[in-house]
C-alpha positions as CSV (number, residue, x, y, z in Angstrom):
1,X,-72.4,-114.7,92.6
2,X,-70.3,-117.6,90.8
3,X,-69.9,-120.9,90.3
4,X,-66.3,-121.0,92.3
5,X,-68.5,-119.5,95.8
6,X,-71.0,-122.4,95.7
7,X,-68.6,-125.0,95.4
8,X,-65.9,-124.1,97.9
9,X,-69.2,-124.1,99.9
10,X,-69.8,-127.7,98.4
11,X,-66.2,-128.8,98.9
12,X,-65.9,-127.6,102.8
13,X,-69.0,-129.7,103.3
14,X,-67.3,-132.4,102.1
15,X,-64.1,-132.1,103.9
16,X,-65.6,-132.0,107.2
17,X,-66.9,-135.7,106.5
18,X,-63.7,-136.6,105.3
19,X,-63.4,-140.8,106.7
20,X,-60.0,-141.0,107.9
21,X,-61.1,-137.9,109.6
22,X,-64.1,-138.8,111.5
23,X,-63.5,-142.4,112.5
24,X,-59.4,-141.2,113.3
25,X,-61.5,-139.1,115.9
26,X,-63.2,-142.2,117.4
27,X,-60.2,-144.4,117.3
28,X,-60.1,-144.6,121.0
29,X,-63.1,-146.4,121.1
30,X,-61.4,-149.9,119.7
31,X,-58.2,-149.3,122.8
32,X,-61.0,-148.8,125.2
33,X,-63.0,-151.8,124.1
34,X,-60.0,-153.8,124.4
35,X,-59.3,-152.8,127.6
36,X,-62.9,-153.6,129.4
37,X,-63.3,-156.5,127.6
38,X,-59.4,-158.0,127.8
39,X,-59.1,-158.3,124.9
40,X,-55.8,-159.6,122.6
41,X,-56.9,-159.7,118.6
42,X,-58.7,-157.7,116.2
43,X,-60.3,-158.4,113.2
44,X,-61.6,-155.7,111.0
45,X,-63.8,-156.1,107.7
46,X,-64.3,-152.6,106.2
47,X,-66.9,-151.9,103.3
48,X,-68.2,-149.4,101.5
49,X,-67.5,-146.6,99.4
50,X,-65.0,-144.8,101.9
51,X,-63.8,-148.5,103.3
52,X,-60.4,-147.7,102.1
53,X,-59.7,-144.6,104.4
54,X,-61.9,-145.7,107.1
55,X,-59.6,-148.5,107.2
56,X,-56.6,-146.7,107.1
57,X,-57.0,-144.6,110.2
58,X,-57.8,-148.0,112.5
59,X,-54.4,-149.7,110.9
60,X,-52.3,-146.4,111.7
61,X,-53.5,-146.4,115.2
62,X,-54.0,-150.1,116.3
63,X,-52.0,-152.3,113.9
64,X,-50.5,-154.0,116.1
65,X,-53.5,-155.3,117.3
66,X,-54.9,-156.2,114.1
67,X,-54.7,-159.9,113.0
68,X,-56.5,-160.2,110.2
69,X,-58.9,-157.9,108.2
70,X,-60.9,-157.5,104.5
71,X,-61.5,-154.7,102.9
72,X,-64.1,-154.6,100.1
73,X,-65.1,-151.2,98.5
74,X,-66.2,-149.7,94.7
75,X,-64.4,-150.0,91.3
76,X,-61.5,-147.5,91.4
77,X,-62.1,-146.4,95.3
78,X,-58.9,-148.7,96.1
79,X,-56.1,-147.0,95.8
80,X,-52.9,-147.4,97.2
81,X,-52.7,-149.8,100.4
82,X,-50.5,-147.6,102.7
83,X,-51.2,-148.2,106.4
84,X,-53.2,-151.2,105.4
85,X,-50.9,-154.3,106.8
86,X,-52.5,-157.5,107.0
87,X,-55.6,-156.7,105.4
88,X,-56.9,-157.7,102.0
89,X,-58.7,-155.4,99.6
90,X,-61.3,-156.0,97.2
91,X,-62.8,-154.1,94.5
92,X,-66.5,-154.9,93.6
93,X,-69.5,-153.8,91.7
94,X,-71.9,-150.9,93.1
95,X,-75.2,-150.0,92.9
96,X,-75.6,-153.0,91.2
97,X,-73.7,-156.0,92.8
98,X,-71.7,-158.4,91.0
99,X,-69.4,-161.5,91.5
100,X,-66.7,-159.8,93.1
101,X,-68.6,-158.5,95.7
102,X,-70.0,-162.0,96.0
103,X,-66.8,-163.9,96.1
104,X,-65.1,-161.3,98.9
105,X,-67.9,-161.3,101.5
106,X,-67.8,-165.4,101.0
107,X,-64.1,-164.6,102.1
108,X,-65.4,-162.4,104.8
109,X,-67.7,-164.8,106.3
110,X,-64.7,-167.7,106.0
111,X,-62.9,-165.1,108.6
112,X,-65.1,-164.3,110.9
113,X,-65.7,-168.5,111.5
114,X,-62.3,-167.9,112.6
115,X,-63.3,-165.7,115.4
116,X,-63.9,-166.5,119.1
117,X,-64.5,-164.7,122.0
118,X,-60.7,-163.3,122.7
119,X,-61.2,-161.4,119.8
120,X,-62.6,-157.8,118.6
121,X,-64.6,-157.6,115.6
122,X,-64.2,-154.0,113.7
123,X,-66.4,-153.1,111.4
124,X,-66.0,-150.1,109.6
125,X,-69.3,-149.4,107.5
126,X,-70.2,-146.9,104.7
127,X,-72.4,-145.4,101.9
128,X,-72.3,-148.4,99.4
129,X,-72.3,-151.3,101.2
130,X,-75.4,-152.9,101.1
131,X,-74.5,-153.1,97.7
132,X,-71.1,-154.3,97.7
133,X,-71.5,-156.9,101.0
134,X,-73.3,-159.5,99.2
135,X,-73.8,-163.1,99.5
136,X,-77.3,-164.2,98.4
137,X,-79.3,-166.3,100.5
138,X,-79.5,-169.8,99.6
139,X,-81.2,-170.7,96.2
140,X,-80.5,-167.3,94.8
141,X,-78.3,-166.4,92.5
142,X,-75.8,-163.4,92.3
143,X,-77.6,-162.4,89.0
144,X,-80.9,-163.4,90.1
145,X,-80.1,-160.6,92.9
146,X,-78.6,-158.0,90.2
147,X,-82.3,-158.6,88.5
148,X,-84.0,-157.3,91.7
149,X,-81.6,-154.6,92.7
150,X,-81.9,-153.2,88.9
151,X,-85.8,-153.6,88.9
152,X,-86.0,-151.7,92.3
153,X,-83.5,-148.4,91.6
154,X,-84.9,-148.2,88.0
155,X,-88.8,-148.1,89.2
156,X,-87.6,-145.2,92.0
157,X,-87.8,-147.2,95.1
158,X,-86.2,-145.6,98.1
159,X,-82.8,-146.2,99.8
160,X,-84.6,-147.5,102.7
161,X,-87.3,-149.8,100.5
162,X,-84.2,-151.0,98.5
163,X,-82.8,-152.3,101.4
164,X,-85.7,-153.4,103.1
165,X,-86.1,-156.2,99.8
166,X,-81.9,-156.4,100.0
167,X,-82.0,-157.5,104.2
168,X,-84.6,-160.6,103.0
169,X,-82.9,-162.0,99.8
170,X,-79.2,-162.1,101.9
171,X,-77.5,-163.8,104.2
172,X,-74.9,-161.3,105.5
173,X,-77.8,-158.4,106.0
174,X,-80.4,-157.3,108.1
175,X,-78.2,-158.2,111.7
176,X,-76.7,-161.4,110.2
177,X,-73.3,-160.5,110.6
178,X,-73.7,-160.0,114.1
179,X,-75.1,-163.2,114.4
180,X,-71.7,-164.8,112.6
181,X,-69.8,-162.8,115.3
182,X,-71.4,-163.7,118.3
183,X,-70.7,-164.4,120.9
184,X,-67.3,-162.6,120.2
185,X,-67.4,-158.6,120.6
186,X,-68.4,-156.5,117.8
187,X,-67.8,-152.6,117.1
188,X,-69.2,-150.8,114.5
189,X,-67.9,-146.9,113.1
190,X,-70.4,-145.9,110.9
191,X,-70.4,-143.4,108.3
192,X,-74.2,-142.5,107.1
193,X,-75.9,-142.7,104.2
194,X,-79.2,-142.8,104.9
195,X,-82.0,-140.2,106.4
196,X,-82.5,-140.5,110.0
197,X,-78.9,-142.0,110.4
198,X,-80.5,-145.1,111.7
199,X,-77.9,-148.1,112.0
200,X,-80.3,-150.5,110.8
201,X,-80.5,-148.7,107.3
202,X,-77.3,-147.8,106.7
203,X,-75.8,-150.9,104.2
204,X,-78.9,-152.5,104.8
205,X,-77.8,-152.8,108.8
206,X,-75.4,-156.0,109.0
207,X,-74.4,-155.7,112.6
208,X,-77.6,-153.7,113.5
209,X,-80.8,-155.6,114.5
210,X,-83.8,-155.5,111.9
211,X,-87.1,-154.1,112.4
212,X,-88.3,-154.7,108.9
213,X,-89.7,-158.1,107.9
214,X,-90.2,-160.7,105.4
215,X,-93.7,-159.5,104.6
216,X,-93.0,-155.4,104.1
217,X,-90.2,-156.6,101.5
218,X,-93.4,-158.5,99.8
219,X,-95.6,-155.4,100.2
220,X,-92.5,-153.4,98.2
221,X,-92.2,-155.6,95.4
222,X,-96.2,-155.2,94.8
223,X,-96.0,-151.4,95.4
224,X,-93.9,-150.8,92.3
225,X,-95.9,-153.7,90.4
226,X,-93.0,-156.0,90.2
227,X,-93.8,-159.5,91.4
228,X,-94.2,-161.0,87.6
229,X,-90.4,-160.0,86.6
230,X,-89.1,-161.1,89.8
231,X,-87.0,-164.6,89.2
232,X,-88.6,-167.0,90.4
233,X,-86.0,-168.4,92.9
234,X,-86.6,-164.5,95.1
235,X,-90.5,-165.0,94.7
236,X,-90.0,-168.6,96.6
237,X,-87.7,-167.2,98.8
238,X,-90.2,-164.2,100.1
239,X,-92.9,-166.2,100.2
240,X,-91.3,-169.2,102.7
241,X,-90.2,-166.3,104.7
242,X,-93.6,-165.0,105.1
243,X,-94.8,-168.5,106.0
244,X,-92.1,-169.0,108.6
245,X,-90.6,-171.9,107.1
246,X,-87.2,-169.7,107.4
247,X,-86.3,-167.6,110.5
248,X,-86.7,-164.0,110.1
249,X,-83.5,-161.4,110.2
250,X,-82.5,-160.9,114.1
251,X,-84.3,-158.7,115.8
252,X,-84.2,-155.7,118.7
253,X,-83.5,-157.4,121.9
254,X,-81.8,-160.9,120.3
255,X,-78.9,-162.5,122.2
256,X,-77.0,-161.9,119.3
257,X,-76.9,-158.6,119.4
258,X,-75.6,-158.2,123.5
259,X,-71.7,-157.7,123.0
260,X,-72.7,-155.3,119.7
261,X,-72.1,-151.6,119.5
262,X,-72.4,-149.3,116.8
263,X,-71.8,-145.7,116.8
264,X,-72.2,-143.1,113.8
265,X,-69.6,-141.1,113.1
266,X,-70.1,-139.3,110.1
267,X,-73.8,-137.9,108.7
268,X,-75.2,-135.6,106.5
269,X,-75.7,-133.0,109.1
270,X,-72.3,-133.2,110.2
271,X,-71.9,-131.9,106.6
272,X,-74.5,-129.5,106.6
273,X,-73.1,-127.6,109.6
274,X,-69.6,-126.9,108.3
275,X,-71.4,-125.8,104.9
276,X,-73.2,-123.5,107.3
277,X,-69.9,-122.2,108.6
278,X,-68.0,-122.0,105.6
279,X,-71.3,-119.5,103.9
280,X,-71.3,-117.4,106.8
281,X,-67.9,-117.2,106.9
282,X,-68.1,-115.8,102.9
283,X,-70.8,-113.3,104.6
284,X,-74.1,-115.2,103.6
285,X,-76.0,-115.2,106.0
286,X,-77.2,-119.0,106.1
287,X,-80.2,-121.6,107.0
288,X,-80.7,-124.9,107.5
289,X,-83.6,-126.0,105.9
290,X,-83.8,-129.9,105.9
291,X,-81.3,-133.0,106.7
292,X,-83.8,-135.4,105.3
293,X,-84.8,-134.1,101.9
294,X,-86.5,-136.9,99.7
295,X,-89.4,-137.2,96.8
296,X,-89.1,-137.5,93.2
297,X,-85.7,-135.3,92.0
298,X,-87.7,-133.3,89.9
299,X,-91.0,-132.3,91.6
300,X,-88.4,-131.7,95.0
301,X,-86.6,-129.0,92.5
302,X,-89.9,-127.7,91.5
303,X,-90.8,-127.0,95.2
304,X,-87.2,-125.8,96.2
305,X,-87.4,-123.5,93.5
306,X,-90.7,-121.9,94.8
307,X,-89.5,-121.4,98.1
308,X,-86.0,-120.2,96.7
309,X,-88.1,-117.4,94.1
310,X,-90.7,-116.6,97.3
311,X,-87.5,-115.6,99.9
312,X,-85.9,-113.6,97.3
313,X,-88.9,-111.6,97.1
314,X,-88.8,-110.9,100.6
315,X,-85.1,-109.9,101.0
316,X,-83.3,-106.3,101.2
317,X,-81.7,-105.2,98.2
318,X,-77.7,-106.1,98.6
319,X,-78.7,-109.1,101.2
320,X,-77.3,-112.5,100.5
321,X,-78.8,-115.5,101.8
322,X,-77.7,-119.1,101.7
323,X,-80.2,-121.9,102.0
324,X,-78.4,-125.2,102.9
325,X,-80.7,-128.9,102.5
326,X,-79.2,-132.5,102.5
327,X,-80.8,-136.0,102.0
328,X,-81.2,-138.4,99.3
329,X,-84.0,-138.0,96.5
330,X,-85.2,-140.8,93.9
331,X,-85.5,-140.9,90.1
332,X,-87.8,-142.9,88.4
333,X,-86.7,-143.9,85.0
334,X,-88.6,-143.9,82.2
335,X,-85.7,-142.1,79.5
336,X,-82.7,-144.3,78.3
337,X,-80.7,-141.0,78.7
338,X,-77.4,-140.3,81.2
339,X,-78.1,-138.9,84.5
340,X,-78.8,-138.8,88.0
341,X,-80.8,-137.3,91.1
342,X,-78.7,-134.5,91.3
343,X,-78.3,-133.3,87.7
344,X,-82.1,-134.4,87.3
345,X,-82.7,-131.9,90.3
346,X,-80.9,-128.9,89.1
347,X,-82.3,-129.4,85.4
348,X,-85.8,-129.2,86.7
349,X,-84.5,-126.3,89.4
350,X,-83.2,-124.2,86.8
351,X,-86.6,-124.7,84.2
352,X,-88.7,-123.4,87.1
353,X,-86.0,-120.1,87.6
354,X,-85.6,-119.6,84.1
355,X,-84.9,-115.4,83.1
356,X,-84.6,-115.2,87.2
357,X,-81.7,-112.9,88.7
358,X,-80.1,-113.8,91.7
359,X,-80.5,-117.5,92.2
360,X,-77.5,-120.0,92.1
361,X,-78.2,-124.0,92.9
362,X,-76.0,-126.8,93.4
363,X,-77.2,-130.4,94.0
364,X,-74.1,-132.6,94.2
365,X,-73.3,-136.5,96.0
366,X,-70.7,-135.9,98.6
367,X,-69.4,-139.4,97.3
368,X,-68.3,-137.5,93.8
369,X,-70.7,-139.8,91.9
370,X,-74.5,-139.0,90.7
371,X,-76.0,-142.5,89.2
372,X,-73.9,-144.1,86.5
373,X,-72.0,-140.9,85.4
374,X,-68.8,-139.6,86.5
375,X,-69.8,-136.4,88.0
376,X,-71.2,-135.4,91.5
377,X,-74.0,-133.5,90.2
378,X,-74.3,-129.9,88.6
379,X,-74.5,-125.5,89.2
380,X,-77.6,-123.8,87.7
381,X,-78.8,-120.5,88.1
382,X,-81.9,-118.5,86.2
383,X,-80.3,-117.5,82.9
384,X,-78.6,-121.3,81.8
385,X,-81.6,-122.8,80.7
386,X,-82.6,-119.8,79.0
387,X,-80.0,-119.6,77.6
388,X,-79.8,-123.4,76.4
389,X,-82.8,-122.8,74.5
390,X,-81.5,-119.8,72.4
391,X,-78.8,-122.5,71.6
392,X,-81.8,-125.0,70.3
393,X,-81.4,-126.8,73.3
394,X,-85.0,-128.4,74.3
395,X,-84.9,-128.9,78.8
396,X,-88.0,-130.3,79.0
397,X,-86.9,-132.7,76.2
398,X,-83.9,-133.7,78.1
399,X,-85.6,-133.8,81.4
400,X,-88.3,-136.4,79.8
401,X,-85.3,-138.3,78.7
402,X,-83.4,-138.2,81.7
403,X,-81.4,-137.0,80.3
404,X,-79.9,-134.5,82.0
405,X,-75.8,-135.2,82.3
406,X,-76.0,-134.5,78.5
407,X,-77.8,-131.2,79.3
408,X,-75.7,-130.1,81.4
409,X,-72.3,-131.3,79.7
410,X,-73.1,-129.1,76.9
411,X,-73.9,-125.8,79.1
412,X,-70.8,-126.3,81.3
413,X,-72.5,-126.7,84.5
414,X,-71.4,-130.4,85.6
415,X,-69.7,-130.8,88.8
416,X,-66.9,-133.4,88.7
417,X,-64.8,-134.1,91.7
418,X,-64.0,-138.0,91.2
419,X,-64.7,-140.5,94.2
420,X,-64.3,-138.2,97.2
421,X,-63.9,-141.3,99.6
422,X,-66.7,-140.2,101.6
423,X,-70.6,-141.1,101.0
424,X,-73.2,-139.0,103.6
425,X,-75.6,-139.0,100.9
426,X,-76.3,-135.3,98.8
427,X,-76.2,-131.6,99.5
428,X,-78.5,-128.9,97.9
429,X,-77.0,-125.1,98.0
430,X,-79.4,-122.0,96.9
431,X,-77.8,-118.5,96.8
432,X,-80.2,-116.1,96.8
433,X,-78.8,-112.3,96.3
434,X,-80.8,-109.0,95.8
């Protein structure tokens, strides 16, 4: 085993969720719902992490149609334009959002009030979005907003309890795009981000209606004990919704939602699968364990590493055996050191195989980025941790700290791929060989 076998596992994963890739495969569907509808213009608003790309393989193939489009993705995911006539781009703030994301959906929302029902809404929707579509709802502030996203991530609330609190503080979330488009036509390519691959969770669900309400995003600011450092402008704002002085996001079965389709065309599984392949094709023999991995980062390692230790046990002597997991875990922050899920994950993987032969782990974003560092994640396998320590290093130390970029920089077992331009959340490779 090496570290160049688990990650051109890793990278064919990634390749097979490539964005220009998947939604060029399901181009047809905007031609075909011009056709039944008859209709003449196109408007397309992409956002998200892989927006630029995404956007790219509509423009190449309908850009004639296209009259107008915005285009708002992360820091340094730009790029070059290309293919991308008549359509403005935006860089913005993510996870956090800031007042470039703020001032390009404003210009989003400007467009669509320019649409009517001749006209086919695109939107092209990805891994990042819910962070970077975002225009507060009224009496709240962009910062005031920051304040709650920050308070949320760094007390380990889940993607889908993040946005639950993000759908009730905004006016573009939670189905209320939709309701700007209506009653025009609306079309939605979605790449996922998001367990289950549910539309509604995916950038907090714009064009998708909205089963949560104004009362669970209460219920998840008093789980994590955060109602005293919310601002006070977002504890107003919760509590009229509760009251039903303010109508509640649109839901299943809502008008606005009639001339609305949304179709996923990238996920995490789609990932898994040609990671599958690409093992087998390396003679491992290969299992899918899980598409919807989740927990604390650490204390997921911890069990992954006793299932990984228990197979090994059980396998023939020159068998090799590749265990293949995806989904999104959390980490809850109590360290001021660098790191994220993934290098949090394979810190605590490789403590629990420390001295072990024959295991190899690699927990990595499929987006290139883990938390507020510049790599995807990290490789670990029994003996690096081992030996770290002969070195002085301390890994329960770092792993207190969260600190485990700074581990894991200084035993050579970071993974850095910059922005891949795809987001279908992480993948979690175990080699195991007798």
């Amino acid at each position: 085993m090496n570290k160049q076998t688990i990650l051109d596992i890793f990278y064919r994963a990634v390749s097979a969720v490539d964005p220009y890739r998947v939604v060029g495969a399901n181009a047809d569907k905007v031609s075909s719902t011009l056709k039944e509808n008859d209709l003449s213009r196109v408007f397309l608003v992409a956002f998200g992490k892989a927006a630029v790309p995404m956007a790219r393989a509509i423009a190449e193939r309908h850009g004639d149609f296209i009259e107008q489009g915005i285009l708002l993705t992360k820091y340094g995911h730009a790029g070059s334009e290309g293919a991308l006539r008549r359509i403005s781009v935006f860089e913005a703030g993510h996870p956090v959002p800031d007042a470039n994301g703020c001032f390009a959906t404003r210009r989003i929302i400007e467009m669509l009030g320019e649409v009517d029902e001749s006209a086919l809404v695109v939107f092209l929707i990805s891994g990042g979005g819910s962070a970077l579509l975002t225009c507060p709802s009224g009496g709240i502030s962009i910062e005031e907003k920051r304040i709650v996203t920050d308070l949320l991530l760094r007390a380990g609330a889940d993607i889908q309890e993040l946005n639950t609190v993000r759908k009730h503080i905004s006016a573009v979330k939670g189905g209320r795009l939709a309701e700007m488009v209506y009653p025009a036509h609306s079309l939605s390519l979605i790449l996922s981000d998001v367990i289950g691959d549910s539309p509604d969770a995916i950038a907090s669900g714009p064009t998708s209606p909205d089963p949560t309400t104004y009362r669970q995003a209460q219920d998840i600011v008093d789980k994590y004990g955060l109602l005293e450092r919310l601002p006070e402008s977002v504890k107003r704002h919760l509590a009229r919704g509760i009251s039903g002085a303010m109508p509640e996001t649109p839901k299943q079965g809502d008008i606005v939602f009639a001339k609305t389709s949304n179709l996923i065309v990238g996920s995490n599984m789609l990932a898994l699968d040609a990671a599958a392949k690409a093992a087998e094709e390396e003679g491992w023999r290969t299992e899918i364990l899980s598409a919807d991995l989740s927990g604390e980062a650490s204390e997921t390692a911890k069990g992954l590493a006793v299932k990984a230790r228990e197979r090994l046990r059980t396998m023939q002597s020159g068998e090799r055996v590749c265990l293949i997991l995806g989904g999104e875990t959390t980490v809850t922050v109590t360290g001021s050191g660098t790191g994220g899920r993934n290098t949090e994950m394979a810190l605590a993987f490789g403590m629990d195989i420390r001295g072990e032969d024959g295991i190899m782990f690699l927990s990595a974003g499929t987006d290139g980025q883990d938390g507020p560092t510049d790599a995807a994640g990290a490789i670990v396998d029994g003996h690096m941790v081992s030996g770290a320590m002969l070195n002085g290093l301390d890994p329960e130390d770092y792993l207190r700290r969260n600190d485990s970029y700074t581990f894991f920089s200084r035993t050579g077992g970071l993974i850095k791929t910059g922005p891949t331009g795809t987001n279908v959340m992480d993948i979690q490779l175990i080699l195991l060989e007798k």
